[in-house]
Each structure stands twice: as structure tokens, then as C-alpha cells.
C-alpha positions as CSV (number, residue, x, y, z in Angstrom):
1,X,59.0,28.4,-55.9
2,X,61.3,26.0,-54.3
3,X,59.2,24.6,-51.8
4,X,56.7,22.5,-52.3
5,X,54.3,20.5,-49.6
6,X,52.7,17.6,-50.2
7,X,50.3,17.4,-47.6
8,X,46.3,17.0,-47.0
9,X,44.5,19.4,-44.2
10,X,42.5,16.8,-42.2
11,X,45.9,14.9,-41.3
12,X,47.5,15.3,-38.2
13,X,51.0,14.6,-39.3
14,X,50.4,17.1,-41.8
15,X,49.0,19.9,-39.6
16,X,52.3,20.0,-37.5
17,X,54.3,20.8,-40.5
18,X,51.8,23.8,-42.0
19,X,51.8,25.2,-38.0
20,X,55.7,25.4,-38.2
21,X,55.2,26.5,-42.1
22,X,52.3,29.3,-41.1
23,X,54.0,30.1,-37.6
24,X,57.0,31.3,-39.7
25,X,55.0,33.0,-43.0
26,X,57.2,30.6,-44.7
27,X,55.9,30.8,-48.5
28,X,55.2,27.4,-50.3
29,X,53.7,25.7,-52.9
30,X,50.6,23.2,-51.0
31,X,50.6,20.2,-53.1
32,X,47.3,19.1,-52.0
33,X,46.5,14.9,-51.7
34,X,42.9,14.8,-52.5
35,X,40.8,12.9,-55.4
36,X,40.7,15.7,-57.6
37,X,44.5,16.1,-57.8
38,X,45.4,12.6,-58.9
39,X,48.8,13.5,-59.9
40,X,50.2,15.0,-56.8
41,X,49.8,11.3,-55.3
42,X,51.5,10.5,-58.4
43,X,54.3,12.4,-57.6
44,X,54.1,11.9,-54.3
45,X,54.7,8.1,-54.7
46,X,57.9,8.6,-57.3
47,X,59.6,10.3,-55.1
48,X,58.7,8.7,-51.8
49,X,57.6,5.1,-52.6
50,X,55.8,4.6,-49.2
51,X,53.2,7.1,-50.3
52,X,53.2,8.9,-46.9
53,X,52.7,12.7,-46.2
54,X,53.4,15.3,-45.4
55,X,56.3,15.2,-47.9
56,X,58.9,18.4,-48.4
57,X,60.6,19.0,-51.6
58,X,62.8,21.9,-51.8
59,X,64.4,22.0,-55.0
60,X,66.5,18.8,-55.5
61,X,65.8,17.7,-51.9
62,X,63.0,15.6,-50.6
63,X,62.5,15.2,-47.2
64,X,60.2,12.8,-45.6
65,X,58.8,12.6,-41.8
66,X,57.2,15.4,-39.7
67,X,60.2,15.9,-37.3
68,X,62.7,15.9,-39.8
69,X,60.9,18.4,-42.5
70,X,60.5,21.4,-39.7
71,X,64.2,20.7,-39.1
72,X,65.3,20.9,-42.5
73,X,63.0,24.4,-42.8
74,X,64.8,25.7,-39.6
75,X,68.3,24.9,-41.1
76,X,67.5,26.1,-44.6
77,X,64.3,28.3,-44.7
78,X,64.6,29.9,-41.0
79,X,61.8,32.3,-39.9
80,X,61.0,34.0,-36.7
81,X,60.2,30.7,-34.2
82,X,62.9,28.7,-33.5
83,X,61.7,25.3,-33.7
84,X,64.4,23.3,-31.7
85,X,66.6,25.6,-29.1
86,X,69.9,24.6,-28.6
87,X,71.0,23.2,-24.8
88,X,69.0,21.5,-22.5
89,X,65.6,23.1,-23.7
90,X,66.6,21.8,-27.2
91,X,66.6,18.3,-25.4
92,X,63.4,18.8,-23.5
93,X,61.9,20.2,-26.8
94,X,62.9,16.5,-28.7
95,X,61.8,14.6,-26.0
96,X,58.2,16.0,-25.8
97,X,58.0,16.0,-29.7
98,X,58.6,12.2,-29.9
99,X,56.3,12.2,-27.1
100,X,53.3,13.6,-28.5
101,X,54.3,11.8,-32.2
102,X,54.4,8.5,-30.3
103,X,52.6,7.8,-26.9
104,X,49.2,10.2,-28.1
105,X,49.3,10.4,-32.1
106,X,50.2,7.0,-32.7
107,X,47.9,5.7,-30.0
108,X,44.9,7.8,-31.2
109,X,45.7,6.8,-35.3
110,X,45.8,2.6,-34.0
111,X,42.8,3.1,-32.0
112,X,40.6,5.4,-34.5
113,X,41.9,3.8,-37.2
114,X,40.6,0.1,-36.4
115,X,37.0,0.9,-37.6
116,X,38.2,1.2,-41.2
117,X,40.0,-2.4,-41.0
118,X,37.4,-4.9,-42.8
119,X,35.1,-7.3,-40.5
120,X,37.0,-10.3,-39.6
121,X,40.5,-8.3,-39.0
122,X,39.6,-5.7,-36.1
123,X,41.8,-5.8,-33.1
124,X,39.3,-5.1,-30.3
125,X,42.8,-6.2,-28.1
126,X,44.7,-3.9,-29.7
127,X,41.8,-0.8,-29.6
128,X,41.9,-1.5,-25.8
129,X,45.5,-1.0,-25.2
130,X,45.8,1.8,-27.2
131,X,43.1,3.8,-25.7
132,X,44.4,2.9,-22.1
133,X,48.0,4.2,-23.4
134,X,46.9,7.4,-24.2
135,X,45.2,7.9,-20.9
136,X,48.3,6.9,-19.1
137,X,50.0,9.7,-21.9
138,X,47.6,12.0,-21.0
139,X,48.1,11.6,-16.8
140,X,52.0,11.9,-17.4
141,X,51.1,15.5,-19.3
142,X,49.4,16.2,-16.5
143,X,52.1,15.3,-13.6
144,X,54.5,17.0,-16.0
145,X,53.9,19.7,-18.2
146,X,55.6,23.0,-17.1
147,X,54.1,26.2,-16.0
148,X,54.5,28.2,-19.0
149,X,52.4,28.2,-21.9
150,X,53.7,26.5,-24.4
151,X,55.4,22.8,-23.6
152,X,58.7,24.2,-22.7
153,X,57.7,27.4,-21.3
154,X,57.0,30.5,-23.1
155,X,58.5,29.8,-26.7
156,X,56.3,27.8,-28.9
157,X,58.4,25.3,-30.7
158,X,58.5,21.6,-32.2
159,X,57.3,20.0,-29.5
160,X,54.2,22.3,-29.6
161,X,53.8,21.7,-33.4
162,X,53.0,17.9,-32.8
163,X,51.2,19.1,-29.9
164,X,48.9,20.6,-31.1
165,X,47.2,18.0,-33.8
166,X,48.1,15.5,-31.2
167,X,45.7,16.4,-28.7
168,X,43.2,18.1,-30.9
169,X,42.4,14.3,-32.6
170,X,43.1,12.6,-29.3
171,X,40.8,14.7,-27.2
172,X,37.8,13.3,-29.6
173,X,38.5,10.0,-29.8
174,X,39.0,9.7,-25.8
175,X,38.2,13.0,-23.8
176,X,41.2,14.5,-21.9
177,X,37.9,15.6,-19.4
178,X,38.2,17.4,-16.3
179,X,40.2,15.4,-13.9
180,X,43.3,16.6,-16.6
181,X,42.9,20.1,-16.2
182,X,46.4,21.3,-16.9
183,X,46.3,19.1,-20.3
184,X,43.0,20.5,-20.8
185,X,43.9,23.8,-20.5
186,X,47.1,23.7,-22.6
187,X,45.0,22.1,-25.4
188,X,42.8,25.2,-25.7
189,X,45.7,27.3,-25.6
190,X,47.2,25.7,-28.4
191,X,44.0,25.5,-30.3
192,X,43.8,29.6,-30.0
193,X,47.2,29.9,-31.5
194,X,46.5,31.8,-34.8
195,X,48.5,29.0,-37.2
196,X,46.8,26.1,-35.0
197,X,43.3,28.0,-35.7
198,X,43.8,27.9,-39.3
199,X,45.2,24.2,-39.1
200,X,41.8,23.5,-37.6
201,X,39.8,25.5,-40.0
202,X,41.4,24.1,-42.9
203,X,40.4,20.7,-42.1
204,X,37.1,21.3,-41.1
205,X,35.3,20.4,-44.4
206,X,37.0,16.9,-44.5
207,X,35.9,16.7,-41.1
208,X,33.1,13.5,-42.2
209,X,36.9,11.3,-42.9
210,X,37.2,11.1,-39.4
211,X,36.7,7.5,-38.5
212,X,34.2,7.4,-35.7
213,X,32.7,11.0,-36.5
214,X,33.6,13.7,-35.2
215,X,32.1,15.4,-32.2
216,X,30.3,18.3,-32.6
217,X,32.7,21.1,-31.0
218,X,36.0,22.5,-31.6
């Protein structure tokens, strides 16, 4: 099989690339990153030295960074969905998909992520401005999500791929809550999107690696 995924099922980044792998029924080999498989992060860090994932390797090509990946499987590997349409949708689509990637993932990660820092070299500053960065992320959704379904309208593509883990995470670290109901609602439509659904199922054993425990629901 010539594609290969390294990738673990509790990681956002990761989930946006399985919901554009699944969405499509593309067939791949899941390279899992997990103790037990010691020498996939092996692998993983000869042929990407940053040890990050998800990491795409399609015969002789590896291909690092969400965004890029489902690119490269739209080019090479195209299924049913069209990821990123051409034209001014195709620009929208881009725009929201750095969006989610870096005003709500990033902001959710630096915020989450601070409890695993050792005593001494937590940035309570830092926590603070994140969180408050995500609600302003989370009021301009609001003011300016469209009235289809999906981010751009009726076609589900990229930009509801980083979506979808986006918010899922964010939501549980600081609640989108009723005063955003049409973020709120567009959340739970992504989260009943059959390759979202299994995203979310697959990671729900590793659910205890979630830095400040996650909430019973979802």
C-alpha cells in the first residue's frame, strides 16, 4: 500500500486528516504513534526530524502539515469531496481553514497545554490571552459563518476538516455556550458527520490525555 499515516486518534491535527482520509474511503496504512509501536516514532522522526504528526508518506513522498497532506491527497489520491473548490469559494475555503488551524486550534493547544509545563514555567499571562482569543474567534464564527451547513455552504470541505477537531477540543476547554448559537449549532452538525463520528469515537479511549480532563459529554 502506498499510503501510509502516521498519525495518533486523540490529536486534533491528526483527526482533520483521517476526516478528509474517511470522508473520501481513501485506503491507507494507519501508522499509529502510541507506546506500544515504538518504531513508528522511529520512523516518524527519520523522515521528519521535528517529530510532528500527522505525517503522509506516499511512496517516495513525505508530506508534512495538516493543510498541505489533504492537498496532496486531492491532487494525487482524489475521492468524492473536493477538499479546496476552485474560484472564490476555493479562497473562502483557505481562509476559514487557516482560521480554525490558527485563531481556535492553536489558541485551545497554548491554553490546554500549559498544565503539562513543570511548576515554575507556567504562563498564567499567556493562558489568559489565549482563552480570551478564542472567544473573540468564537464571536467572529458567530457574526460570520454562512447559512449553509457546512463553512462554505453545502459542500463539506477543508475548511470543515479543521473544523471539526477545532471546535470539538475548544468547546471543552472554554464552552462555545448559548449566547453563540450559530457556532453551537454548526459544531453539532459537524460532530454528526459520519467520518467526524468516528474521529471522535476513535479517540475516545485516550480520552484521560486530555490535559485538564475531559468533560463528561460528547
Amino acid at each position: 500500500m502506498s499510503l501510509q499515516l502516521f498519525a495518533h486518534p486523540f490529536s486534533s491535527y491528526c483527526q482533520k486528516v483521517l476526516i478528509a482520509l474517511w470522508a473520501d474511503g481513501t485506503e491507507f496504512e494507519y501508522r499509529l504513534l502510541e507506546r506500544d509501536h515504538p518504531e513508528n516514532f522511529a520512523e516518524l522522526r527519520e523522515r521528519w526530524p521535528f517529530g510532528k504528526f500527522p505525517l503522509l508518506v506516499d511512496g517516495d513522498e513525505t508530506v508534512a502539515e495538516t493543510t498541505p497532506i489533504i492537498e496532496h491527497l486531492q491532487a494525487h489520491h482524489r475521492g468524492p469531496n473536493d477538499w479546496i473548490p476552485d474560484g472564490e469559494a476555493g479562497r473562502r475555503t483557505r481562509f476559514l481553514d487557516r482560521f480554525f488551524d490558527i485563531y481556535v486550534m492553536t489558541n485551545m493547544q497554548k491554553a490546554g497545554n500549559d498544565v503539562l509545563r513543570p511548576e515554575g514555567s507556567r504562563d498564567p499571562y499567556g493562558v489568559a490571552q489565549a482563552r480570551a482569543e478564542l472567544r473573540t474567534a468564537y464571536d467572529w464564527l458567530e457574526a460570520n459563518l454562512g447559512e449553509g451547513p457546512w463553512a462554505i455552504g453545502d459542500r463539506f470541505s477543508l475548511a470543515d476538516c479543521a473544523a471539526a477537531p477545532s471546535l470539538f477540543y475548544a468547546d471543552w476547554l472554554e464552552e462555545i455556550g448559548p449566547a453563540r448559537p450559530r457556532l453551537a449549532a454548526y459544531r453539532a452538525r459537524l460532530l454528526a458527520h459520519p467520518a467526524v463520528a468516528r474521529a471522535v469515537d476513535e479517540g475516545r479511549p485516550y480520552r484521560h490525555y486530555f490535559p485538564m480532563g475531559a468533560p463528561d459529554r460528547d
